[in-house]
C-alpha positions in Angstrom: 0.2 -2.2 -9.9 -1.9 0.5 -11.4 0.2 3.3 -10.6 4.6 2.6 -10.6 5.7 2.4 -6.8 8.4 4.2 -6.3 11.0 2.3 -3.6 11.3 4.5 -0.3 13.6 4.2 2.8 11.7 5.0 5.3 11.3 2.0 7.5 13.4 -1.3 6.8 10.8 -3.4 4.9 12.7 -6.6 5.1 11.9 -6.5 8.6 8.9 -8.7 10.3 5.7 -6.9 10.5 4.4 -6.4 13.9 2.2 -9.5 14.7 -0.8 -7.1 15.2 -0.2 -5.5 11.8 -0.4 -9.0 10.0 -3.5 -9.5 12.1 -4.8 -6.4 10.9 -3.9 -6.8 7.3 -5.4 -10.5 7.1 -8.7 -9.2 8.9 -8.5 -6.3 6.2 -7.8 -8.9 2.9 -11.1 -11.4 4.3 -13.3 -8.2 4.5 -12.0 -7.5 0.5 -13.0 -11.0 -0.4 -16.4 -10.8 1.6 -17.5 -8.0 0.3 -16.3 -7.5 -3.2 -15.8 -9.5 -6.2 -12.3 -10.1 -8.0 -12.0 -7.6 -10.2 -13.0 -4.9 -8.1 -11.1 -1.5 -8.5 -9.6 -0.7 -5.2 -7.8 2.6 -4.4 -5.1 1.8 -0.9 -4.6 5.0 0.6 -1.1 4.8 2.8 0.1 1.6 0.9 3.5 1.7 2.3 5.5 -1.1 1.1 2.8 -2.6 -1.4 2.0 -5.9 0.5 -1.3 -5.6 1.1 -2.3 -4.1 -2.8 0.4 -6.8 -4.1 -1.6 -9.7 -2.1 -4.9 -8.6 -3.6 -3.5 -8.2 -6.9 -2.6 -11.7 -7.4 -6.3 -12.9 -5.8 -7.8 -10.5 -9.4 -8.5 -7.4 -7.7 -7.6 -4.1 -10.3 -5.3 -1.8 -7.4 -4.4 1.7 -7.0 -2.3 2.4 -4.6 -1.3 6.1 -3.1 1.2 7.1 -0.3 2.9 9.9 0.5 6.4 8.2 1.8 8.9 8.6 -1.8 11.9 9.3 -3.1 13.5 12.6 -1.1 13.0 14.9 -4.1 9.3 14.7 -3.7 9.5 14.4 0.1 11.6 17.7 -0.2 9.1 19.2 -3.0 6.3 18.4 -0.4 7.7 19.9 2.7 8.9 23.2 0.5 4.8 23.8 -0.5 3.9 23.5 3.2 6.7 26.5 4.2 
């Protein structure tokens, strides 16, 4: 990826998606190669566990990804500016 991912905790990503979420995500992915040429710059805001940028990646798209779920020092760092 563009930017490092950093590996988070918060949900168990070894565990099965949702059926609607793969449903969502394939929808999502045939709208991508619809609509925009490999080698597209794409920014995926709320990437969560990278799937979905990782997936177009590999099919010659240029990814960004951004999400706000990290390690705990930024998590911390994050909650301490909204105080």
């Amino acid at each position: 990826m563009t930017i490092d991912s950093f590996p988070h905790k918060a949900y168990d990503m070894s565990a099965p998606k949702p059926i609607l979420s793969r449903i969502s995500a394939l929808h999502k992915f045939n709208l991508a190669l619809k609509y925009f040429p490999a080698g597209t710059a794409i920014l995926e805001v709320g990437s969560g566990s990278g799937d979905f940028a990782n997936k177009l990646e590999r099919n010659g798209y240029r990814v960004t990804t951004l999400d706000l779920t990290g390690p705990a020092d930024i998590i911390g760092d994050i909650n301490h500016w909204q105080e």
